[in-house]
N, C-alpha and C positions, 0 to 999 in steps of 0.2 A: 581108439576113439571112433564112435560112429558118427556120420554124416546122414543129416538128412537130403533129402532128394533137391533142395534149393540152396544146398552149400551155407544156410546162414548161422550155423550151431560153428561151424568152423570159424565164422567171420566176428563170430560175436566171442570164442575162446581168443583169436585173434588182437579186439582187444581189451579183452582182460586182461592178455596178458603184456600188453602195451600199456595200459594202465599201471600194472604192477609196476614195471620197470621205469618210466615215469617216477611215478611217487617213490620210487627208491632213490633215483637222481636227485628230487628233492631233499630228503633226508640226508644226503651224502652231503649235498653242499649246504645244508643247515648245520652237518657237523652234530647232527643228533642221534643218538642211539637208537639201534636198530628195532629195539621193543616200541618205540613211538609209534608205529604202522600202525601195529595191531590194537596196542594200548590207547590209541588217541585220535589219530587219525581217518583208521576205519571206522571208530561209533561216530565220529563229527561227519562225517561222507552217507552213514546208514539216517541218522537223526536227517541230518538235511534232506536227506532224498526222499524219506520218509512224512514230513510236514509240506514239502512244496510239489514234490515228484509225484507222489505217492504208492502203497504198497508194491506196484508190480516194478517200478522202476527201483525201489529197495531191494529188492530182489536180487536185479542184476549187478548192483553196485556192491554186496554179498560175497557176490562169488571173487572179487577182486584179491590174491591171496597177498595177503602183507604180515605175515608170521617172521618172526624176527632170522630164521633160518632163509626162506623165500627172499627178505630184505638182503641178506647177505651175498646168498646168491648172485640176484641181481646186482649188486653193486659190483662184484668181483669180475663179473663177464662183463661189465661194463669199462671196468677198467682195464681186463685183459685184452679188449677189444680195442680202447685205445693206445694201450701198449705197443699191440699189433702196426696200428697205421703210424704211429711214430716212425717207430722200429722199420719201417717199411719207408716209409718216407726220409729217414736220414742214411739208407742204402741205397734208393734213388738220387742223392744227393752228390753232385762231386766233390766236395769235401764238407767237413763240419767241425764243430769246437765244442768239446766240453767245459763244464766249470763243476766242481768239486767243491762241498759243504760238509765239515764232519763236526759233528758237536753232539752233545751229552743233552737228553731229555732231562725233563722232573721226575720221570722215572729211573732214573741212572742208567739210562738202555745208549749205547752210544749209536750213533744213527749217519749212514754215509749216503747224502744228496748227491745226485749224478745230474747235471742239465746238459741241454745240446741246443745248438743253434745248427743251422743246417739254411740250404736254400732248397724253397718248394717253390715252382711257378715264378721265378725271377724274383721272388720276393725272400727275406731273411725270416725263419721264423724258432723260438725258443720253444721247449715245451721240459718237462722232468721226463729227463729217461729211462731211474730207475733209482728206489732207492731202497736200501739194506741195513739191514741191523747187523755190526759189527760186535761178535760174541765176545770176542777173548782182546788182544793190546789191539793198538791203534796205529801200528805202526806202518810206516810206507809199504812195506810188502802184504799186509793183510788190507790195505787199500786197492793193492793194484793186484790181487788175487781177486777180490770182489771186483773191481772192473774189466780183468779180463776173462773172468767167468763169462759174464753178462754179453762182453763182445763175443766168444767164442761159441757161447749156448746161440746167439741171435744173426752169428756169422755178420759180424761188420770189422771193416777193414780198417788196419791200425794203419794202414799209407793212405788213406782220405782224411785222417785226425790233423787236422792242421794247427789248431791251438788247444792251450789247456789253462785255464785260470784257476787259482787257487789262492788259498790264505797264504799270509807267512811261515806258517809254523814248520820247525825244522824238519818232523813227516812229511811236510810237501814239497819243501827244496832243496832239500840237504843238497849238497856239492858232491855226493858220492855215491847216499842210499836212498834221497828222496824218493819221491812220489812221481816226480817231472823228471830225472835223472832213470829212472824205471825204463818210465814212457820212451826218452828219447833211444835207448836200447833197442826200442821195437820200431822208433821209426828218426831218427837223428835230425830232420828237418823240421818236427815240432817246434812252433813257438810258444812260448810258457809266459805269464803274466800273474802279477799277482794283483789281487782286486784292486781294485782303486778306490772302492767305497770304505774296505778295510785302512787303506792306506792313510787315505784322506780324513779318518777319525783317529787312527794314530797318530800324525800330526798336529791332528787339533785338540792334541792334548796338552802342549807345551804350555805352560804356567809356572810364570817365576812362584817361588815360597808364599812373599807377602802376597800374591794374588791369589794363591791354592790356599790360604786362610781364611781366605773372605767368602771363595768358594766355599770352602768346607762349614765356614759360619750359618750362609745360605740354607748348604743342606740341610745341617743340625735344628736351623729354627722352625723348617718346612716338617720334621719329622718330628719337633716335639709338639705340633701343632696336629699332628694327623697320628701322632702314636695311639691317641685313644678315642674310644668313638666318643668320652665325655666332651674333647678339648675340640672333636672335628662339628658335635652338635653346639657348641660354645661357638665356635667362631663362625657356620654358618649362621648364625641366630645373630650375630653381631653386623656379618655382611648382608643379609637381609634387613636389617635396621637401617643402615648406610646407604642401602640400593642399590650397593655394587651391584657388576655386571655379571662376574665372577663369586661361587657362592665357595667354593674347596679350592685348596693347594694342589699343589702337582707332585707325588713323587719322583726321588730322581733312582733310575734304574740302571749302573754303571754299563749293562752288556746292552743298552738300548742306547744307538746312536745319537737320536734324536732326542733323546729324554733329558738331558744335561741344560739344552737350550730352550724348552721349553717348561722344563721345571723354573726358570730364572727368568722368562716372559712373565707366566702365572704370579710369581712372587713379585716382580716389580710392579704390577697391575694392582695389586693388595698390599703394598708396601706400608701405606699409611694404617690401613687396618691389622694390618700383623703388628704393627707398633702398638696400636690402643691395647692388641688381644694381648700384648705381652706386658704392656704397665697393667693390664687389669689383674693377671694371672700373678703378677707380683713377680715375673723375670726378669730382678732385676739387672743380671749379667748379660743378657742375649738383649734385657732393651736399650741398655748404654752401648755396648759393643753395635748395634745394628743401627742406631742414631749418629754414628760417628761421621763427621765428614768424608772423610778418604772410606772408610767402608761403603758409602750412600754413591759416590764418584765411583769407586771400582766397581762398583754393583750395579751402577748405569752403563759403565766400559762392557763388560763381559755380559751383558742383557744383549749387547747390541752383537759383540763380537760373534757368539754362539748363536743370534738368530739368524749371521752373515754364512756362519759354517753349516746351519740346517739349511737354508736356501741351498747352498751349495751340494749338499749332502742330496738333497734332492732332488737336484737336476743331473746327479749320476744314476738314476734310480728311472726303472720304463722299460720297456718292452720293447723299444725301438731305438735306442740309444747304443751309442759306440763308440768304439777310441777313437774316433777322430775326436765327437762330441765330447768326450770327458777330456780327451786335449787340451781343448779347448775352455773349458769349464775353467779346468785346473789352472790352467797357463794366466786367463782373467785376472781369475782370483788371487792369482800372486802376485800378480803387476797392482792391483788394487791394493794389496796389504802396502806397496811400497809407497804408493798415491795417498794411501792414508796416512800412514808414518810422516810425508812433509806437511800435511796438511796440519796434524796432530802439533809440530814443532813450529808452525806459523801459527798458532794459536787457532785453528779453524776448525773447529766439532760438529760441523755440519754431516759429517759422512758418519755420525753416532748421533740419531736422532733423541734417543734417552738421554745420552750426555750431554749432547745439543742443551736439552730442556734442562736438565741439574745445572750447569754452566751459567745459564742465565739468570738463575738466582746469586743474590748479591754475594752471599755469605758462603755458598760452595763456589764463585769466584775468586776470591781472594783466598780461599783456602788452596785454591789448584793453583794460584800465582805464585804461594809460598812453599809450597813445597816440589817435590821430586816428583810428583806423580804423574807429572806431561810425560817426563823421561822414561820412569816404570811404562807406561803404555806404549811411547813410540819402540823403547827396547824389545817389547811384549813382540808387536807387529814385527820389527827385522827376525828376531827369533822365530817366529811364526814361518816365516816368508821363508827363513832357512832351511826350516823344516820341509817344509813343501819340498823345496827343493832338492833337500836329499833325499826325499821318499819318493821323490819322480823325477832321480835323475834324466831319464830318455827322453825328457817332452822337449829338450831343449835340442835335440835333435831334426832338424826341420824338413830336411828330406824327404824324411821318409813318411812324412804326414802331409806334403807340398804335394807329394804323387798323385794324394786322393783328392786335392783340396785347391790346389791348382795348376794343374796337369800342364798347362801350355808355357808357363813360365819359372820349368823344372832345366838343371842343368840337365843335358841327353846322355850324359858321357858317365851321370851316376846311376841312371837304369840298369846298367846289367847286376849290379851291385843288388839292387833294390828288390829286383821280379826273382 
């Protein structure tokens, strides 16, 4: 490369090629394909600079290379570079915590998430520290070959590893070959955890029969309503007549946490109009079955209950969150489940603001006086509450969360135990 005698040939490749890498960041986190540079983005950059700029400053905006190879580039040195400072920053670190992710793409490509928490600057901080495509099984030792690849290629120390979070699944905790079982080999003072956001949507699955019918009624009328795009232009066309607020239904999507509660938000918000869309459509089995009192009651229950369990669901969710706080989260929400259970059996539906409002219609009163259905619900809650509490036996443990939380009126005599 030649310089001319005032260094400004250097200063102006400089940045172009700061530009380059720029508009590659951008592309990276728009998550668009790398041919957009060239194909789209550089004629909208030439056009512009060309009408307002003009010719000469066209010129320089020209030279900026965004070819889908160049794109590439730049985005790979950009992330090898943050790689580097991670990687660099949780060696500087006195200890740190992994958490492990393996799951199967739309591609059938199985795919193993590595995170780290670490401390930088007295402060905690997360970031991804690496992740891999798992070619052949899935099994705990082709997990923790892949992790300690990755530790051994970047030289980090398996006695700074102090925890390790993971799913359930018998790959991650077998009692013999797991994944955590592996680990502790290399260093026996690991503490091992299983997620709590996993845990906490496996419990909030407990549904007696007659209530996983009413559920599954839900689903089936939201899907035959959105199975085609005639029945999905029908029934906008019908909520727009109405002026609903709400124009579409929601599918429900079993591997999405949150999908379940707010598919059954959506549907009760359109309840009355799913009823018109279904006497019009001539259904006449999903509109009797979905007009039923005790269907219209549990469908205001489980509205309410699943929008208690997404709140909850995401307040274990953040960047800055931690066991003490999901402790806590967690511990709430089971004292509340038993808070609503008396409430429920004193005839009080105030803490179910949808069944609040069903309740105080005459006709779905007397139907909840004569039947079982106070009982089914408060049953629903103890079971719930049970659950909780087998999926997080430890929290009841108080010690050891008293240390963090309030340090000065902790027995002295259980610290050596504890540190």
């Amino acid at each position: 490369m030649k310089l001319d005698s005032t260094g400004s040939f250097a200063k102006s490749s400089e940045k172009v090629l700061q530009a380059s890498y720029e508009l590659s960041l951008i592309i990276a986190k728009a998550k668009k394909s790398h041919t957009i540079g060239e194909s789209l983005i550089k004629p909208c950059l030439l056009k512009a600079a060309d009408i307002i700029l003009g010719p000469e400053i066209k010129q320089k905006f020209s030279q900026i290379p965004l070819s889908d190879n160049t794109v590439k580039r730049c985005i790979d040195d950009m992330a090898e570079d943050i790689k580097k400072q991670v990687v660099e920053a949780v060696k500087e670190s006195t200890f740190y915590a992994i958490q492990l992710d393996e799951s199967t793409d739309i591609a059938q490509c199985c795919q193993l998430l590595v995170f780290v928490r670490y401390m930088q600057n007295e402060t905690i901080k997360d970031e991804l520290l690496f992740s891999t495509e798992l070619t052949t099984t899935t099994k705990a030792t082709d997990i923790m070959t892949a992790v300690s690849d990755f530790f051994a290629k970047h030289e980090l120390s398996w006695q700074k590893l102090m925890g390790v979070c993971t799913d359930g699944a018998p790959t991650m905790l077998g009692s013999r070959s797991g994944f955590v079982q592996l680990v502790r080999e290399k260093d026996p003072n690991v503490i091992a955890i299983h997620y709590f956001i996993h845990r906490q949507a496996l419990a909030a699955k407990t549904l007696s029969n007659e209530f996983n019918a009413i559920l599954t009624l839900c689903i089936k009328i939201v899907n035959y309503v959105k199975k085609s795009a005639l029945n999905t232009r029908l029934f906008t066309a019908l909520c727009e007549d109405l002026g609903t607020e709400h124009k579409t239904l929601l599918f429900h999507t079993e591997v999405r946490w949150l999908s379940k509660g707010n598919m059954l938000t959506r549907l009760y918000e359109l309840r009355d109009e799913v009823i018109q869309f279904l006497d019009n459509q001539k259904q006449s089995e999903l509109f009797v079955e979905f007009r039923k009192p005790k269907v219209q009651v549990v469908f205001a229950y489980l509205t309410d209950m699943f929008d208690s369990l997404n709140s909850l669901n995401i307040k274990l969710q953040g960047g800055d969150s931690n066991i003490i706080n999901h402790r806590d989260a967690i511990t709430a929400f089971t004292e509340k489940l038993l808070l609503w259970k008396r409430k429920i059996l004193a005839d009080n539906y105030s803490c179910f603001p949808k069944l609040y409002a069903i309740t105080e219609n005459k006709c779905f009163m007397e139907f909840f006086c004569e039947t079982d259905t106070k009982t089914e619900i408060s049953n629903h809650l103890q079971h719930l509450s049970d659950e909780f509490k087998r999926y997080f036996p430890n929290l009841c443990d108080d010690n050891i969360y008293r240390l963090a939380t309030d340090p000065f009126h902790i027995d002295i005599d259980v610290l050596p135990d504890l540190l």
